[in-house]
N, C-alpha and C positions, 0 to 999 in steps of 0.2 A: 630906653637905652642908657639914662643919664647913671640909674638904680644900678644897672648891671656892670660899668662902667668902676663902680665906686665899689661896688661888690668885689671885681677881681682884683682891683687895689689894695683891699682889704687882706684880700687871702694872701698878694703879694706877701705884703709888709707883713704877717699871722706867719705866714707857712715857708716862704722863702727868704725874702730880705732878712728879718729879724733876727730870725737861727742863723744866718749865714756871719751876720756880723758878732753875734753873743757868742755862736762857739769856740771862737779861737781863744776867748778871753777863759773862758770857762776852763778850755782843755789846758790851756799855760799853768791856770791856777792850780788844775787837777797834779798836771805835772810836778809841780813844785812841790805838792804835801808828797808827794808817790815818792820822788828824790827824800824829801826831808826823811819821811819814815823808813825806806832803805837803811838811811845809819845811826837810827834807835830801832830798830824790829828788824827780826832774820827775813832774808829774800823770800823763801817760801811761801811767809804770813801774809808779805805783800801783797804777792803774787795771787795765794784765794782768796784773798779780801776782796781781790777785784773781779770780781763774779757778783758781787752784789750790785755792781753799777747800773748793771740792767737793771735791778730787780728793781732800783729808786728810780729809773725810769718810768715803768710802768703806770705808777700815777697820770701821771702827767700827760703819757698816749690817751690814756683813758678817757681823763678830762679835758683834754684839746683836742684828739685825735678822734674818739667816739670809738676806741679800739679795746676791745674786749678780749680777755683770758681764758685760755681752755682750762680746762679742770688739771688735765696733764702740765699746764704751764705754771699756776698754781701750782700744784703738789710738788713739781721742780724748785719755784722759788723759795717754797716750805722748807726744802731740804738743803737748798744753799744756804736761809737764813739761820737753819739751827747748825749747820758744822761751823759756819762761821761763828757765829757766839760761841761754840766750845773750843776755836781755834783762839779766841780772844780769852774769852775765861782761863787756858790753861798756859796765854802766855802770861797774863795777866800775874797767876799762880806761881806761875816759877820764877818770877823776881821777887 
């Protein structure tokens, strides 16, 4: 009983406590660069840039979660990561 005890403490603190208290700090940070880059880069850029957030997610489901990618989610995130680099490369290019 003592095992299983320290077990669910465990996932507490892993799956709920920890995220609950790391994310606000996270998302404020997030916030902050999202604001700063608004008034050096057009809305737009911002704007599908942030489609990639999930995609740096998925690490992280992976190797905490045990949560696996369809081929289909894959081939999506393929496709965000390459317009987004052309959306960077051709701001990049026109300054």
């Amino acid at each position: 009983m003592h095992k299983e005890k320290q077990f669910n403490r465990k996932l507490l603190i892993y799956y709920g406590l920890l995220p609950a208290i790391i994310s606000p700090f996270v998302s404020s940070v997030a916030t902050i660069f999202k604001t700063g880059a608004t008034k050096t880069v057009k809305g737009w850029i911002v704007s599908t840039l942030r489609y990639v957030g999930p995609i740096l997610g998925a690490p992280v489901a992976y190797f905490l979660l045990k949560e696996t990618l369809t081929l289909n989610q894959i081939f999506g995130a393929a496709i965000v990561v390459a317009t987004s680099f052309l959306i960077v490369r051709e701001h990049i290019r026109s300054k």
